[in-house]
MOPAC internal coordinates of N, CA, C and O (Angstrom, degrees):
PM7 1SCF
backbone

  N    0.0000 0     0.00 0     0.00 0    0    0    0
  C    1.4360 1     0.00 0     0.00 0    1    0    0
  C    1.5294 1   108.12 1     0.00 0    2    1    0
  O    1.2310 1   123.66 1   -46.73 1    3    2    1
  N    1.0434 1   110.59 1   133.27 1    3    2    1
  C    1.8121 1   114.33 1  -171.73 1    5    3    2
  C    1.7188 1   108.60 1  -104.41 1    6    5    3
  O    1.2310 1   116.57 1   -15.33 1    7    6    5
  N    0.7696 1   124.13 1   164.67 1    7    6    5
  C    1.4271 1   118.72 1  -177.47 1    9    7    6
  C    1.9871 1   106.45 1  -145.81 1   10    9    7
  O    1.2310 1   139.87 1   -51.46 1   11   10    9
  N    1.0812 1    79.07 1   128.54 1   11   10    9
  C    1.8072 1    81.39 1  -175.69 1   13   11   10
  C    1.8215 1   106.36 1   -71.52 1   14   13   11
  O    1.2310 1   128.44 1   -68.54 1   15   14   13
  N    1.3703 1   101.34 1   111.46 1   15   14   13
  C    1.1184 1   128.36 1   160.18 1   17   15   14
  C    1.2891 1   155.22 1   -61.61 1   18   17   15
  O    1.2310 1   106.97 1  -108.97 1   19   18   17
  N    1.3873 1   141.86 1    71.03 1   19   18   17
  C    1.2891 1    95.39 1  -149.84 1   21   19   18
  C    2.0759 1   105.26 1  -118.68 1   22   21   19
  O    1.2310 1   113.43 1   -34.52 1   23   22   21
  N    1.1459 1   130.03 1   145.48 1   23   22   21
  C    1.2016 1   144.72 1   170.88 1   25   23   22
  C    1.3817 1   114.28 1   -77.20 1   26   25   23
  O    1.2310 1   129.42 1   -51.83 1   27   26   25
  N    1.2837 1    99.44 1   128.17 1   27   26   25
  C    1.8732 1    94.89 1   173.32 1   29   27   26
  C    1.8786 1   104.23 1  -114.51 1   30   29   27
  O    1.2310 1   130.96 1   -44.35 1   31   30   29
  N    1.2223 1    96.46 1   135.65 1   31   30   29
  C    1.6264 1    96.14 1   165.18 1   33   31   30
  C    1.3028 1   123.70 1  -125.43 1   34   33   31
  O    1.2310 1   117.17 1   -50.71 1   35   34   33
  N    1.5293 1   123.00 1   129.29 1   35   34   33
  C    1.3781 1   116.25 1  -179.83 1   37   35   34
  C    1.5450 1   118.93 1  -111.84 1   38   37   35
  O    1.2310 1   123.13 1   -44.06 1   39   38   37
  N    1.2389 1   111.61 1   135.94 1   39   38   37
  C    1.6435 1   118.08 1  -174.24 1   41   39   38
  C    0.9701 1   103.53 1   -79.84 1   42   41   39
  O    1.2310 1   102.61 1   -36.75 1   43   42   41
  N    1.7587 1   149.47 1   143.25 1   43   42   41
  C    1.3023 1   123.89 1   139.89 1   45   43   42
  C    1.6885 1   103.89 1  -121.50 1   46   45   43
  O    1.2310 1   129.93 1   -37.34 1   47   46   45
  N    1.2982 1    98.46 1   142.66 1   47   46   45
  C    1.5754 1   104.28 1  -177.22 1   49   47   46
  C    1.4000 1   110.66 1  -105.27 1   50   49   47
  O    1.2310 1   120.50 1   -35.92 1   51   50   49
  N    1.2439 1   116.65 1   144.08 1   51   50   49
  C    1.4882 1   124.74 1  -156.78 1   53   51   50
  C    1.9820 1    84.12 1  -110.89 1   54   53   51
  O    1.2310 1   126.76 1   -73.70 1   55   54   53
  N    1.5701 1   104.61 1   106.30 1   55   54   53
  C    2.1472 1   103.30 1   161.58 1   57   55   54
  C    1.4747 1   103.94 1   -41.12 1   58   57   55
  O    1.2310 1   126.46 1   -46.52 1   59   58   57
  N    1.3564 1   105.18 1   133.48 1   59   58   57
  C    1.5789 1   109.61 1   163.84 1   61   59   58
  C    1.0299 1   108.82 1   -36.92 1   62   61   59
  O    1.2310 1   118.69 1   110.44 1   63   62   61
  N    1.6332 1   120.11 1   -69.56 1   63   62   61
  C    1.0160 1   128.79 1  -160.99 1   65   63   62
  C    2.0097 1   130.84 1   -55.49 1   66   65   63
  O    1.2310 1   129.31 1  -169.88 1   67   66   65
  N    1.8794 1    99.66 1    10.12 1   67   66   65
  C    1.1460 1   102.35 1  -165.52 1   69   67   66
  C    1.9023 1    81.40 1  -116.97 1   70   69   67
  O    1.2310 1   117.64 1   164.12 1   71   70   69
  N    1.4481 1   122.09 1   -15.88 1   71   70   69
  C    1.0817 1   125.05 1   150.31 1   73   71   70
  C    1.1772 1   144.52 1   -95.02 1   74   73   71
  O    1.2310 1   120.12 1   -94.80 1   75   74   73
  N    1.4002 1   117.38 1    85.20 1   75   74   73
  C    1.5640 1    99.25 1  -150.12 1   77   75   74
  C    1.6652 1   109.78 1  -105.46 1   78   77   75
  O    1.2310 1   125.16 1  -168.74 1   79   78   77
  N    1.4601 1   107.69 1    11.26 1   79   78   77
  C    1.3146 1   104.34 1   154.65 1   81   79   78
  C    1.6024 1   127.41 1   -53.17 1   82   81   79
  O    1.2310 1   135.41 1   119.41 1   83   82   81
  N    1.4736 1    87.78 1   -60.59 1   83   82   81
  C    1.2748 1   105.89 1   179.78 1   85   83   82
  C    1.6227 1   124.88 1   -54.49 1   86   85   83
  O    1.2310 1   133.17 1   147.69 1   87   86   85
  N    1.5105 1    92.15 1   -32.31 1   87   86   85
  C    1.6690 1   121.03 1   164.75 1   89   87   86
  C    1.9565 1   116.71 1   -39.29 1   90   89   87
  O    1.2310 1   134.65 1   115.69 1   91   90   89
  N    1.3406 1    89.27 1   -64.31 1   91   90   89
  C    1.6303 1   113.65 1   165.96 1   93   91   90
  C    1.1646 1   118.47 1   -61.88 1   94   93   91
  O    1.2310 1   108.12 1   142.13 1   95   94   93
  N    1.1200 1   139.80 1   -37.87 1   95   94   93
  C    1.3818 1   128.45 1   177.64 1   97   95   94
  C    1.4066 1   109.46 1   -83.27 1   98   97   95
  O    1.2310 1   109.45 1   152.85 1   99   98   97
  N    1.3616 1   137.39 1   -27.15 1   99   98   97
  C    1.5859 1   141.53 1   173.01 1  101   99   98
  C    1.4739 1    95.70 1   -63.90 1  102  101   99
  O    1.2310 1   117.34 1   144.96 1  103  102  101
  N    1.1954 1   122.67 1   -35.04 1  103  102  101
  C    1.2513 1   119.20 1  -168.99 1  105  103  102
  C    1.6188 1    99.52 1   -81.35 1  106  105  103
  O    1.2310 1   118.88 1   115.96 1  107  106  105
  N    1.2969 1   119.75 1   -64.04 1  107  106  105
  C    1.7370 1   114.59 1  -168.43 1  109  107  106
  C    1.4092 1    89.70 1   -40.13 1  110  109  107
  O    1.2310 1   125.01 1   105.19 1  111  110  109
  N    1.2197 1   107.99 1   -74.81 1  111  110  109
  C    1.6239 1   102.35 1  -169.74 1  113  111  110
  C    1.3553 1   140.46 1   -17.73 1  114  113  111
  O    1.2310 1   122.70 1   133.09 1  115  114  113
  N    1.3498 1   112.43 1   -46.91 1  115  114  113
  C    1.5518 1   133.11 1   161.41 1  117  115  114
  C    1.4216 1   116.43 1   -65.79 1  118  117  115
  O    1.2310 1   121.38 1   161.41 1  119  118  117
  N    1.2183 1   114.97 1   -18.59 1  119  118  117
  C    1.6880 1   116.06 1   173.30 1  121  119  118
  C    1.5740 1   132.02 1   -62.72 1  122  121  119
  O    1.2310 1   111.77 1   -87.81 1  123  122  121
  N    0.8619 1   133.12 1    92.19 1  123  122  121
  C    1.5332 1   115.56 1   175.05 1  125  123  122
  C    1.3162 1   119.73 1  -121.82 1  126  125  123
  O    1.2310 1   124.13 1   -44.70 1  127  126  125
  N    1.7439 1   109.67 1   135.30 1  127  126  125
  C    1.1337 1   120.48 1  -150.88 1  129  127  126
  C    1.5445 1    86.78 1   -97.67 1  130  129  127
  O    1.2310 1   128.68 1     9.46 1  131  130  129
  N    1.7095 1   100.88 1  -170.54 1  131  130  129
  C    1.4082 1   124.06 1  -166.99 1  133  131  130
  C    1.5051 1    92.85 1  -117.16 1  134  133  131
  O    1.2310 1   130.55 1   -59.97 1  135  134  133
  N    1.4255 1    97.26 1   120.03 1  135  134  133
  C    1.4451 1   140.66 1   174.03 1  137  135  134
  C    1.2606 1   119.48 1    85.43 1  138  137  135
  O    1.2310 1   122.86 1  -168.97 1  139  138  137
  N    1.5617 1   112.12 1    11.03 1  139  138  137
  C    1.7219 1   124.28 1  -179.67 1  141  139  138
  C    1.9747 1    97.53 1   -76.74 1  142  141  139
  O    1.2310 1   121.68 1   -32.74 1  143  142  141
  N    1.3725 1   114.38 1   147.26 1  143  142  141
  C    1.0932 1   117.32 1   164.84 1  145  143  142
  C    1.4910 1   111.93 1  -114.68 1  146  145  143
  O    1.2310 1   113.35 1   -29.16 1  147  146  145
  N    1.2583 1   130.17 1   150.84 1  147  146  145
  C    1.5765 1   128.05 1   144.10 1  149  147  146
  C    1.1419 1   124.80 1   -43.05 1  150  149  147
  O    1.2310 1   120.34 1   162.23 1  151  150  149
  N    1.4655 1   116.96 1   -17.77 1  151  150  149
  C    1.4865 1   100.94 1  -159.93 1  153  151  150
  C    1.1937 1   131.93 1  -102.81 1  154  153  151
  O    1.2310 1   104.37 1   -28.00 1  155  154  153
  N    1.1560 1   146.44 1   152.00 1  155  154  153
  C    1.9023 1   143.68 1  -124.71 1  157  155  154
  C    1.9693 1    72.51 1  -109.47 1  158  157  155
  O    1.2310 1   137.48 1   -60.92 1  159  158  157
  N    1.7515 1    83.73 1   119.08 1  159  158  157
  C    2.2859 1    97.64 1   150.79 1  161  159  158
  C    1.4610 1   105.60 1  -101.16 1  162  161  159
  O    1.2310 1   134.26 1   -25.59 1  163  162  161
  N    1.6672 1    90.03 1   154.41 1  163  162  161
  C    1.2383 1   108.34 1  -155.17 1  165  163  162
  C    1.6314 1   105.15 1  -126.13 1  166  165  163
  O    1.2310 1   113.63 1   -99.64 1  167  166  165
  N    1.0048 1   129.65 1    80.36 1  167  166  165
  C    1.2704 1   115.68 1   178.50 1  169  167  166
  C    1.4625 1   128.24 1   -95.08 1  170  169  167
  O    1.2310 1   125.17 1   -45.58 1  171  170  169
  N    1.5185 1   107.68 1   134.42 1  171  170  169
  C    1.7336 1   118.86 1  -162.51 1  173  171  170
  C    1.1380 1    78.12 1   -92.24 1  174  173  171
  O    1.2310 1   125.23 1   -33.45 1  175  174  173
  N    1.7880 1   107.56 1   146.55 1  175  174  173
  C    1.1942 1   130.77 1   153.28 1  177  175  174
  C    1.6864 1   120.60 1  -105.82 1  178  177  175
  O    1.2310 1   126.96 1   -61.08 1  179  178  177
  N    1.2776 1   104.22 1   118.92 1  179  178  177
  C    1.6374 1   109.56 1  -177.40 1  181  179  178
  C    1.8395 1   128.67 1   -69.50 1  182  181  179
  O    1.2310 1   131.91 1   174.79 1  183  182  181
  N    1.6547 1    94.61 1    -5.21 1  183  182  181
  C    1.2047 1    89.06 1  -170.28 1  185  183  182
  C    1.8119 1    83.56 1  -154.67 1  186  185  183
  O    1.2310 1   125.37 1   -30.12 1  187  186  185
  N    1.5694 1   107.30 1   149.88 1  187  186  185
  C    1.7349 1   101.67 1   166.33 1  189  187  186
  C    0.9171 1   137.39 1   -29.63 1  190  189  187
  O    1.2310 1   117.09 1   -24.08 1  191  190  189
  N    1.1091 1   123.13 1   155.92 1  191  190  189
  C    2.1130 1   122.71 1   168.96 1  193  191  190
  C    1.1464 1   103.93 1  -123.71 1  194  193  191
  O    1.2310 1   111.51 1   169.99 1  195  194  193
  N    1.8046 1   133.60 1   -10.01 1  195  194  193
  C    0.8899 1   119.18 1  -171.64 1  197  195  194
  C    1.6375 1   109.66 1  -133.11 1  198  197  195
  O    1.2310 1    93.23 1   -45.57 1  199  198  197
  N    1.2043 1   163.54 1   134.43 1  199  198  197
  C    1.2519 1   161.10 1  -139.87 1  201  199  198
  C    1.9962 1    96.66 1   -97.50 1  202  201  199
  O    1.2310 1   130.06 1   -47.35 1  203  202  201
  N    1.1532 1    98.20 1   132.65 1  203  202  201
  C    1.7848 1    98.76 1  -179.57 1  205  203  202
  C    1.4953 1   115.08 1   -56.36 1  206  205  203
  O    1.2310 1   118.23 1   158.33 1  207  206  205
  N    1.3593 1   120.97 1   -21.67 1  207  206  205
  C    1.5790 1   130.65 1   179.27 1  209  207  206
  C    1.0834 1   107.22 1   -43.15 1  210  209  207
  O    1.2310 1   134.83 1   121.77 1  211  210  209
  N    1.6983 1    88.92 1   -58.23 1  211  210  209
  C    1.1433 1   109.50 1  -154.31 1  213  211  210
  C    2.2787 1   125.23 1   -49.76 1  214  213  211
  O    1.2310 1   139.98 1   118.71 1  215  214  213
  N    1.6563 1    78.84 1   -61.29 1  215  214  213
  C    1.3941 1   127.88 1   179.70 1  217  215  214
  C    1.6773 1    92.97 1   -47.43 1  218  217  215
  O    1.2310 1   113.41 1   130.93 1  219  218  217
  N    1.7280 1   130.06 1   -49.07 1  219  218  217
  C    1.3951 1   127.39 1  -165.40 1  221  219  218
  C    1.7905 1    97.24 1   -78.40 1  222  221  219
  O    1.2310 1   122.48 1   132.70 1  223  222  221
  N    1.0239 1   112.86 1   -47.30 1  223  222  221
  C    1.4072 1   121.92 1   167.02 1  225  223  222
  C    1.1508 1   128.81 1   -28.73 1  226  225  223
  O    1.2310 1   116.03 1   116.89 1  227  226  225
  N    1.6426 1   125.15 1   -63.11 1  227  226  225
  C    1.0092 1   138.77 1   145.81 1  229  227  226
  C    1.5792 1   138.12 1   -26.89 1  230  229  227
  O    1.2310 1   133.41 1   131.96 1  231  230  229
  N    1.5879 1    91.69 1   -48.04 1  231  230  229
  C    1.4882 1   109.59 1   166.99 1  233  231  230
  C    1.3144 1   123.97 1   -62.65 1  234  233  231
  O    1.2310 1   130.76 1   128.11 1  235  234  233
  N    1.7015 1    96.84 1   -51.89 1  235  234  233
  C    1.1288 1   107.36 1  -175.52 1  237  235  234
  C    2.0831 1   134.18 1   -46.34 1  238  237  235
  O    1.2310 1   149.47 1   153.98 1  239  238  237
  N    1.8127 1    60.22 1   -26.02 1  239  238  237
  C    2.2353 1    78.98 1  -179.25 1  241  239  238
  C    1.2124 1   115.31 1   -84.30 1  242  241  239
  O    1.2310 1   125.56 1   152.69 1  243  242  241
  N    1.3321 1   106.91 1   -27.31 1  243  242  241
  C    1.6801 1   124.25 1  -174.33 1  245  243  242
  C    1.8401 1    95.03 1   -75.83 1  246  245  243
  O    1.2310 1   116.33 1   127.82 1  247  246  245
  N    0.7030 1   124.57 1   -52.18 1  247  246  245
  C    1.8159 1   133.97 1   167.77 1  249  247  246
  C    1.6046 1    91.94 1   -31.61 1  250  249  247
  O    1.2310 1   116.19 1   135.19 1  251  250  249
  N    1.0343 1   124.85 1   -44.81 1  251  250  249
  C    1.4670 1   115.11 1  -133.45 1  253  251  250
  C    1.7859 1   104.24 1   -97.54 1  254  253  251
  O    1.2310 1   126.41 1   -52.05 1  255  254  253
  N    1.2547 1   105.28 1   127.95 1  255  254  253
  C    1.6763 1    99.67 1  -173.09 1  257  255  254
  C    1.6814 1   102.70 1  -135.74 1  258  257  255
  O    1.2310 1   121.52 1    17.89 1  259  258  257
  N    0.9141 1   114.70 1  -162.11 1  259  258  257
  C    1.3343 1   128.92 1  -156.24 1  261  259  258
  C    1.6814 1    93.60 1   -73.76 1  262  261  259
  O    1.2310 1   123.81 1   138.83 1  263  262  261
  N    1.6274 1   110.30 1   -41.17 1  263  262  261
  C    1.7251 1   116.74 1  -166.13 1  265  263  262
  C    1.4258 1    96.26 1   -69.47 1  266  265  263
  O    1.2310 1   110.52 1   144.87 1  267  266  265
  N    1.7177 1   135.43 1   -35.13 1  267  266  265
  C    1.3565 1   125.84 1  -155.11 1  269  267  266
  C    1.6415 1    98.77 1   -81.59 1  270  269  267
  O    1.2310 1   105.76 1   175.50 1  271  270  269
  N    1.3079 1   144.02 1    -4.50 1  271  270  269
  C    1.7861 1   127.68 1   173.93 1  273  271  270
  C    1.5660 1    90.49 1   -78.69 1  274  273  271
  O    1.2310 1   113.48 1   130.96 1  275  274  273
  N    1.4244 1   129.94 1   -49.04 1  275  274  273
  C    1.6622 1   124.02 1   165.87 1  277  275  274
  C    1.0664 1   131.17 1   -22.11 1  278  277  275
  O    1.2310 1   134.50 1   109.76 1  279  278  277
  N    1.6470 1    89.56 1   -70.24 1  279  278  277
  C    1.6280 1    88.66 1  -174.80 1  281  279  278
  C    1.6702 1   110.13 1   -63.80 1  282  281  279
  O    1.2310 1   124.62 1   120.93 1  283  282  281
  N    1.2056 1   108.74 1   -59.07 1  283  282  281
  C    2.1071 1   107.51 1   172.36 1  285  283  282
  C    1.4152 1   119.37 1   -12.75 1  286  285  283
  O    1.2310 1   124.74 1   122.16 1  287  286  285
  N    1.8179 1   108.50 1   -57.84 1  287  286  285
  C    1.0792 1   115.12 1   178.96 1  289  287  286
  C    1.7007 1   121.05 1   -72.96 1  290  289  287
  O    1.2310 1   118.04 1   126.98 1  291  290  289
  N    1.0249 1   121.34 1   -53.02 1  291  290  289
  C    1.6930 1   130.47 1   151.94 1  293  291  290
  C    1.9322 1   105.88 1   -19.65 1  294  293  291
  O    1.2310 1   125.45 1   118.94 1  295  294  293
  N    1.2294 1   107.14 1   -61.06 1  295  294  293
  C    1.4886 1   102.72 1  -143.38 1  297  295  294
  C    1.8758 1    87.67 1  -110.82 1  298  297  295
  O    1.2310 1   105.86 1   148.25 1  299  298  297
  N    1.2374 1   143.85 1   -31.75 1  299  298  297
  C    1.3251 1   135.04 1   179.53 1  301  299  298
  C    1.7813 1   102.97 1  -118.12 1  302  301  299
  O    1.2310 1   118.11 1   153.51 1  303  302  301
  N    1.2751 1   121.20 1   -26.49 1  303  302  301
  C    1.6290 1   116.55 1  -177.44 1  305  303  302
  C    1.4962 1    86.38 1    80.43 1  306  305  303
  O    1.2310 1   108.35 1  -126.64 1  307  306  305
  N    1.2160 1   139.39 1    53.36 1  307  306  305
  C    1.1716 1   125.70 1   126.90 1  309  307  306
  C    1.7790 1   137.22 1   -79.88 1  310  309  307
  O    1.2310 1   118.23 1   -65.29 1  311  310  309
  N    1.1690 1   120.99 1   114.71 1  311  310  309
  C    1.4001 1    91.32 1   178.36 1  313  311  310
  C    2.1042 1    99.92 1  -122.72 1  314  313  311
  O    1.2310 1   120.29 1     9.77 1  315  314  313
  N    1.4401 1   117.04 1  -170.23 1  315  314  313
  C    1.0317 1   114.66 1   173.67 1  317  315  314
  C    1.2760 1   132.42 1   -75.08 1  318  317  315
  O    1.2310 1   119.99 1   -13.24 1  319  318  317
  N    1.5511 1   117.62 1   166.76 1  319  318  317
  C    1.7308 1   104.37 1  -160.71 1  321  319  318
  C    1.5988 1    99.50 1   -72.36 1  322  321  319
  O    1.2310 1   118.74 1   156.94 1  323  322  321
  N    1.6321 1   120.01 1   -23.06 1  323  322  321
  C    1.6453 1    94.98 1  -175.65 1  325  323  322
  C    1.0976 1   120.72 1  -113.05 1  326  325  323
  O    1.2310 1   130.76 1   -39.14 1  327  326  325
  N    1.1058 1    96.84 1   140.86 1  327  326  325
  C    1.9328 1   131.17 1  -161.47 1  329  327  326
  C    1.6528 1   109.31 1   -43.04 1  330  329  327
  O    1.2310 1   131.46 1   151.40 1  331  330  329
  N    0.8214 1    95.49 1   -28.60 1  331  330  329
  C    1.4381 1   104.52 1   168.27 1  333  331  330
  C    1.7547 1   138.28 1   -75.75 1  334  333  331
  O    1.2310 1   128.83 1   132.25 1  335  334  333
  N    1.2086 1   100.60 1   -47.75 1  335  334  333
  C    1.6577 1   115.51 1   148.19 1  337  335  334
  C    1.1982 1   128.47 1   -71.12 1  338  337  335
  O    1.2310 1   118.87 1   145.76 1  339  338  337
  N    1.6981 1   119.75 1   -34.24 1  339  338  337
  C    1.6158 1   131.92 1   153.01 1  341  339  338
  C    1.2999 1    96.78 1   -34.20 1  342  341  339
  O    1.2310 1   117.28 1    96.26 1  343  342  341
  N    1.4041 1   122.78 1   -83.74 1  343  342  341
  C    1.6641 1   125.91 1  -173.45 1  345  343  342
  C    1.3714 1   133.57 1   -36.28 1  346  345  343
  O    1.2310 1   129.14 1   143.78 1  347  346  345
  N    1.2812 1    99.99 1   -36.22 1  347  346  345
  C    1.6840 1   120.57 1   165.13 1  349  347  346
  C    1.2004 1    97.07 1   -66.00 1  350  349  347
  O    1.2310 1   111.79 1    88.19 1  351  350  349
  N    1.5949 1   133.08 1   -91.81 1  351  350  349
  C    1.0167 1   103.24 1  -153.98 1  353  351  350
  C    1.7858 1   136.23 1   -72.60 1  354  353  351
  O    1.2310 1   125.36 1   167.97 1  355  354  353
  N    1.0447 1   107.30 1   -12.03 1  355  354  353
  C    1.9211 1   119.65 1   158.59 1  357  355  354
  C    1.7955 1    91.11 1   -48.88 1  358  357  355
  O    1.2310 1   117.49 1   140.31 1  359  358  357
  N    1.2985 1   122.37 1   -39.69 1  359  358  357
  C    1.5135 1   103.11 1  -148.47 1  361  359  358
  C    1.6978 1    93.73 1   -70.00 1  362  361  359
  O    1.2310 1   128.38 1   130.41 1  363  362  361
  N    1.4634 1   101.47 1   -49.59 1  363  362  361
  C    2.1623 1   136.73 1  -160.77 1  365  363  362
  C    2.1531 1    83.67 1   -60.00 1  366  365  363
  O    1.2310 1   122.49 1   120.65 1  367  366  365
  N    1.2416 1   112.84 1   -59.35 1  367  366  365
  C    1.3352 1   107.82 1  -170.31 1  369  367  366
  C    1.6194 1   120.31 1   -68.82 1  370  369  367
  O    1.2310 1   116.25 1  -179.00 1  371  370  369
  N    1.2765 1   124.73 1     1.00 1  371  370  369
  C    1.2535 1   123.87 1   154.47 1  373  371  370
  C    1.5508 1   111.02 1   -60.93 1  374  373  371
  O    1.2310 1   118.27 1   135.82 1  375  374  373
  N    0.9766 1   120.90 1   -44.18 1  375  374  373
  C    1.5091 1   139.43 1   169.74 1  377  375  374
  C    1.6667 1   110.00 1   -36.94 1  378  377  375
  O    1.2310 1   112.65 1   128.51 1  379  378  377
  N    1.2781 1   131.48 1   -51.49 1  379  378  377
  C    1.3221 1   147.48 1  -161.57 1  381  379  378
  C    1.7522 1   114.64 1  -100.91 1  382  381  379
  O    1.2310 1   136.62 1   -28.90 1  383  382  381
  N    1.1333 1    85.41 1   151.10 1  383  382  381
  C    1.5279 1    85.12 1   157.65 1  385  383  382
  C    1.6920 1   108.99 1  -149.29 1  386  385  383
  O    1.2310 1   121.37 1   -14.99 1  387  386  385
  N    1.2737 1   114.98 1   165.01 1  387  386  385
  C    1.5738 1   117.56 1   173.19 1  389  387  386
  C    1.5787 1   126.56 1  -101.62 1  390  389  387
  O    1.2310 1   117.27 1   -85.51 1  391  390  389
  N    1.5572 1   122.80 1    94.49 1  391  390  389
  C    1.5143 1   104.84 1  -160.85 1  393  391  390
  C    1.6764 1   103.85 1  -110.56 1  394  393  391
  O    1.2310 1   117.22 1   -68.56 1  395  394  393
  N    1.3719 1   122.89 1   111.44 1  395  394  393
  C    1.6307 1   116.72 1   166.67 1  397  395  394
  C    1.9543 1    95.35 1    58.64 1  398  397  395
  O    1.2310 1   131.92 1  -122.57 1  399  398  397
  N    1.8996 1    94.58 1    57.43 1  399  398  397
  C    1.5267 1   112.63 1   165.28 1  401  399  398
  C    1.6419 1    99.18 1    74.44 1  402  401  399
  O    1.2310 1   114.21 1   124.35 1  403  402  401
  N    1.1829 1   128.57 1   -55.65 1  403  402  401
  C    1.6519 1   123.93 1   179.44 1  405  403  402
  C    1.1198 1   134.03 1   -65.56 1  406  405  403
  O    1.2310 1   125.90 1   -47.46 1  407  406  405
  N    1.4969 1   106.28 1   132.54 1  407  406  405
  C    1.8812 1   119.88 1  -166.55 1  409  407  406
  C    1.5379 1    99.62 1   -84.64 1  410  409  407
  O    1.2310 1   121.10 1   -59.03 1  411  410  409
  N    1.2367 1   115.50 1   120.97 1  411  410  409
  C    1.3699 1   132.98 1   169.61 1  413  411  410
  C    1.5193 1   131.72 1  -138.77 1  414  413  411
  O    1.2310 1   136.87 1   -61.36 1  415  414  413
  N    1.2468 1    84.93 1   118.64 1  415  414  413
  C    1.6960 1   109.50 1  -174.36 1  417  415  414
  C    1.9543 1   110.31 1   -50.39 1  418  417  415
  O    1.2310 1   127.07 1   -56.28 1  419  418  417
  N    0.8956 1   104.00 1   123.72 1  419  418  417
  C    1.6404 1   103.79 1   179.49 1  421  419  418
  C    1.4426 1   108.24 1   -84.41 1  422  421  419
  O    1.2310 1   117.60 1   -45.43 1  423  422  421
  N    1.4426 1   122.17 1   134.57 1  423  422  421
  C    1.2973 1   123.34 1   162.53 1  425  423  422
  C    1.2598 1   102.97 1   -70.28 1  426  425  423
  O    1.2310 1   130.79 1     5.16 1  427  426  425
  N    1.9962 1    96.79 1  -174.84 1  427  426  425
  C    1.2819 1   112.11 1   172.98 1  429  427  426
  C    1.7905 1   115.01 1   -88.72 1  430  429  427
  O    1.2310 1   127.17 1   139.71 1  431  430  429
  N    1.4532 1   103.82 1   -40.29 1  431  430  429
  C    1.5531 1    90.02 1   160.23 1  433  431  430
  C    1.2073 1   123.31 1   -88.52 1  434  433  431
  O    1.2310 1   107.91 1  -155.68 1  435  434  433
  N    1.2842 1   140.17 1    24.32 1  435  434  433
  C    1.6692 1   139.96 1  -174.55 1  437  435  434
  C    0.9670 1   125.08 1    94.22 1  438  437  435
  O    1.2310 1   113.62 1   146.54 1  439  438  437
  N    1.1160 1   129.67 1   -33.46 1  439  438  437
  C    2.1563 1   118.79 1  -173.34 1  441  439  438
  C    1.9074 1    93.53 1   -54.61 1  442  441  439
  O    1.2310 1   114.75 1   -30.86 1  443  442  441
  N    1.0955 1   127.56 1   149.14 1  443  442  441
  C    1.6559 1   138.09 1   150.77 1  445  443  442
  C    1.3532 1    86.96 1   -68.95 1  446  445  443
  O    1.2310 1   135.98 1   -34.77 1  447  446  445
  N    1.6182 1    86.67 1   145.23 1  447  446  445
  C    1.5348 1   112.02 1  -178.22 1  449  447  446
  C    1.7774 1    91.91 1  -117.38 1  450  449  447
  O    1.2310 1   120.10 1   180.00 1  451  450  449

């Protein structure tokens, strides 16, 4: 059974002029000076800016998610130095297994999930 409904919506508009932040920035925007261009510079760099260590490092952490202390522990028995997160994950990796590189969650009747 449907029932006629009805929604009310009210707009309220704020005068620029009671915002005049917002005021100022419509305005910079519209400004254009003499000898400014639009157009995006591009500068090539001929040689690194950043050291390769560095750059794999970076990655390396960005790689790293909640599944990679699992898999470590699964496939080398690494876990972290504190005893406390050690325990967690021994507890979370009963849960898993590793088949041909892939982390898979064990059901309760057996298929990998």
């Amino acid at each position: 059974m449907m029932r006629n409904m009805k929604r009310c919506w009210q707009i309220s508009h704020i005068p620029r002029e009671d915002n005049k932040k917002a005021d100022a920035l419509s305005k910079l925007a519209a400004v254009q000076y003499e000898g400014l261009t639009k157009g995006v510079l591009i500068e090539e760099l001929n040689e690194r800016s950043v050291d390769t260590v560095e750059v794999n490092a970076i990655i390396e952490e960005a790689i790293r998610t909640w599944i990679t202390p699992i898999q470590e522990y699964i496939e080398h028995e690494i876990l972290p130095e504190d005893a406390a997160k050690a325990r967690t994950i021994r507890e979370i990796a009963r849960n898993y297994t590793m088949e041909e590189g892939i982390l898979y969650r064990k059901s309760y009747l057996g298929p990998l999930l």
